[in-house]
Every structure is written in C-alpha cells, then in structure tokens.
BADRENKOL-417182 format. One record per residue (C-alpha): residue number from 1; x, y, z. Coordinates in Angstrom, 1 decimal. Layout:
BEGIN
 seq      X      Y      Z
 NUM      X      Y      Z
...
This chain:
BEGIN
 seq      X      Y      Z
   1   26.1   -6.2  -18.8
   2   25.9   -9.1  -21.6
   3   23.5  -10.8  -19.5
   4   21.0   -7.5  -19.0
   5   21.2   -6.5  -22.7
   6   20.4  -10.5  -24.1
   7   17.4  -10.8  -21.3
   8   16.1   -7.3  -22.8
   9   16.4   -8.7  -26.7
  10   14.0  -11.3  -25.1
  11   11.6   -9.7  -23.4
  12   11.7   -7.5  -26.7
  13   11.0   -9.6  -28.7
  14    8.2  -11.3  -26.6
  15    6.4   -8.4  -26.3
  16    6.7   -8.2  -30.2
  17    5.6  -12.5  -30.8
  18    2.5  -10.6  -28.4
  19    1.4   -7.6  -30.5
  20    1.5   -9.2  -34.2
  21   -0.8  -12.5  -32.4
  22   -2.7   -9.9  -30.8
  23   -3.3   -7.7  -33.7
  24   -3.6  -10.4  -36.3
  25   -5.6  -12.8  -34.9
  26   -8.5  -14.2  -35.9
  27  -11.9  -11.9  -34.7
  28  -14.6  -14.5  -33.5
  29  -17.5  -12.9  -35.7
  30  -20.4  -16.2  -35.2
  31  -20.5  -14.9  -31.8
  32  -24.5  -12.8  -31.6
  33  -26.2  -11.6  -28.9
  34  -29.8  -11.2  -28.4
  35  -31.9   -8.2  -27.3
  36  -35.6   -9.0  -26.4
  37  -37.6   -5.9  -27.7
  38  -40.3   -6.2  -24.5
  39  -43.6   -6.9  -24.8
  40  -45.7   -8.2  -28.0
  41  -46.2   -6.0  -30.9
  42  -50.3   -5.9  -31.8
  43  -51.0   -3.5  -34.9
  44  -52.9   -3.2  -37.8
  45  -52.4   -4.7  -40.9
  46  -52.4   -1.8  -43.6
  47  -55.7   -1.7  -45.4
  48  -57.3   -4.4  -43.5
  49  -59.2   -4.8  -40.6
  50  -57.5   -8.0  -39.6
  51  -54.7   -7.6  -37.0
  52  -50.7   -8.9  -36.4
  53  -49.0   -9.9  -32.9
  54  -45.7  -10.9  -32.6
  55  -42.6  -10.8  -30.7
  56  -39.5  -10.1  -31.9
  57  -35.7  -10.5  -30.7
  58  -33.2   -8.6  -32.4
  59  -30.0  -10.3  -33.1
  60  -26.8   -8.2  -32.4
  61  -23.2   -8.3  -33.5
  62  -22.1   -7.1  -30.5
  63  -23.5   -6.4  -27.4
  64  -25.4   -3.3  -27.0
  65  -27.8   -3.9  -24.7
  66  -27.6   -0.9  -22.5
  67  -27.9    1.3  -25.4
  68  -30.4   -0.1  -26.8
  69  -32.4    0.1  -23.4
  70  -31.6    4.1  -23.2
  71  -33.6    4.3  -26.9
  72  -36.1    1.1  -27.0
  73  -39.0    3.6  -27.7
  74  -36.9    4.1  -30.6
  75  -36.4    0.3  -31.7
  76  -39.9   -0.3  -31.0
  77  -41.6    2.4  -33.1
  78  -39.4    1.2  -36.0
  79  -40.3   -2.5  -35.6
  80  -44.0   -1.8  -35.4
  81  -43.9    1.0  -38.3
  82  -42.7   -2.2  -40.7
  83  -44.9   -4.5  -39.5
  84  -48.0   -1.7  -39.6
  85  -46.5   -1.5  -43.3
  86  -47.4   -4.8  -44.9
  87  -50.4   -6.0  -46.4
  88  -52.7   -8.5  -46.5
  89  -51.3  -10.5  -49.3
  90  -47.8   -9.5  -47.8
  91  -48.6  -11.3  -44.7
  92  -49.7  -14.0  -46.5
  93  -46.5  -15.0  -48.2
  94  -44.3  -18.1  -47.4
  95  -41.3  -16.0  -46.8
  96  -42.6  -12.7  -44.8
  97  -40.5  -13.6  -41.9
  98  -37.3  -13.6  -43.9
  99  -38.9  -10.3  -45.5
 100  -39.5   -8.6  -42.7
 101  -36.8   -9.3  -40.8
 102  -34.3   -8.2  -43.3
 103  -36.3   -5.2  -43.7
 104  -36.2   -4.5  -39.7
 105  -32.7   -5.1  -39.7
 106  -32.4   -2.6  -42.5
 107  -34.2    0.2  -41.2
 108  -32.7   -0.3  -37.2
 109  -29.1   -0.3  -39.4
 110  -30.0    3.3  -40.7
 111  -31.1    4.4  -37.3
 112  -27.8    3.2  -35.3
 113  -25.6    3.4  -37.6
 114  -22.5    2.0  -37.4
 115  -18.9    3.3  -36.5
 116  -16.4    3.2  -38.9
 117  -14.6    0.0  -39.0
 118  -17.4   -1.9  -37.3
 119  -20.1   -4.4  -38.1
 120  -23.6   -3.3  -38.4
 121  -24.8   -3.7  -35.3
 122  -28.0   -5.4  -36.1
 123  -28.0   -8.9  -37.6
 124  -31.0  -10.4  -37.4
 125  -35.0  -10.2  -36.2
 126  -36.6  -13.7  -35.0
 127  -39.9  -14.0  -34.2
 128  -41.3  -16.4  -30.9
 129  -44.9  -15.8  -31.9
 130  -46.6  -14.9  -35.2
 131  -50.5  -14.0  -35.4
 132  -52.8  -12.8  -38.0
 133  -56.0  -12.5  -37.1
C-alpha cells in the first residue's frame, strides 16, 4: 500500500514537472512560412501610362496555406489594389518595397484578421521581381 501511494506521488508529480514545461515554455516565434501568391502581378501605375510587374511572397506567422488557397482571389485583389495605388514618384522612391510591403501586410491583416491571442498572421511581402516600365 506504501509502495502504490509513493509510485502515485511520483507519477503525480511528473505529470505536474510536464504541464508547467509545457505551458511555460518558450514559443519559437522566428519560425515564418511562405505563401507564393501565383502568377506575376502586371497593373497600372495610377495616373500614368507606364506599367508595374512583380511577384510577391507573403510571409506568414504560421502556416495557413490551405486557407489562404480557399480565398487567393481575395489575397490577390488586395495585393494588386496597393500596387494599382501608387504613383509615379511613389514608385520611384528608394524605399517603396519596404512601403509597400508594410502596406500589403496591413491591409491582408484587416482582411484575415487575427484570433484573439494570436499573431497577425501576415508578416511580411518580398518581392522576386520588380518592373516599371
């Protein structure tokens, strides 16, 4: 009987070391995944004849890539309604890519928003190709 109750202090107490680690550990927040938006974006630049193409990948705090698949007409229409947003001398800055990723990631934040408790799910916007022509 002594034996049972001292072997059930320890498992108890085991399963107790378990939960506060578990509970109280460290969250690995570098980790980002990628989602590839699909095919180039080509659109106008606003007021201008001159055109943009680029492709962007979105940078995710966690992965959502099924989601995102179910609503990429979504994504897509908000990417290109920024980029069909900026002018000339916009596009023309040293820092647009900085600009208009931050403003992607804003406006994709307000359209998926995020549960409570959890990171917004989009991070960043990098660009593998950037034309005006």
């Amino acid at each position: 009987m002594k034996k049972n109750t001292i072997i059930i202090i320890i498992c108890v107490i085991a399963v107790a070391v378990g939960a506060v680690y578990y509970f109280t550990r460290p969250v690995e927040t570098d980790k980002q995944y990628y989602y590839a938006t699909g095919d180039a974006f080509v659109t106008n630049v606003l007021d201008s004849s001159k055109l943009i193409k680029t492709t962007v990948v979105l940078g995710l705090s966690r992965d959502a890539g099924d989601e995102l698949d179910e609503k990429i007409a979504v994504v897509r229409d908000c990417v290109l309604n920024v980029l069909r947003n900026q002018t000339v001398e916009q596009y023309e800055r040293g820092d647009l890519q900085d600009l208009l990723s931050a403003a992607i990631v804003e406006r994709l934040n307000e359209l998926f928003p995020a549960q409570q408790g959890e990171a917004p799910l989009f991070v960043k916007a990098y660009f593998s190709d950037f034309v005006m022509q």
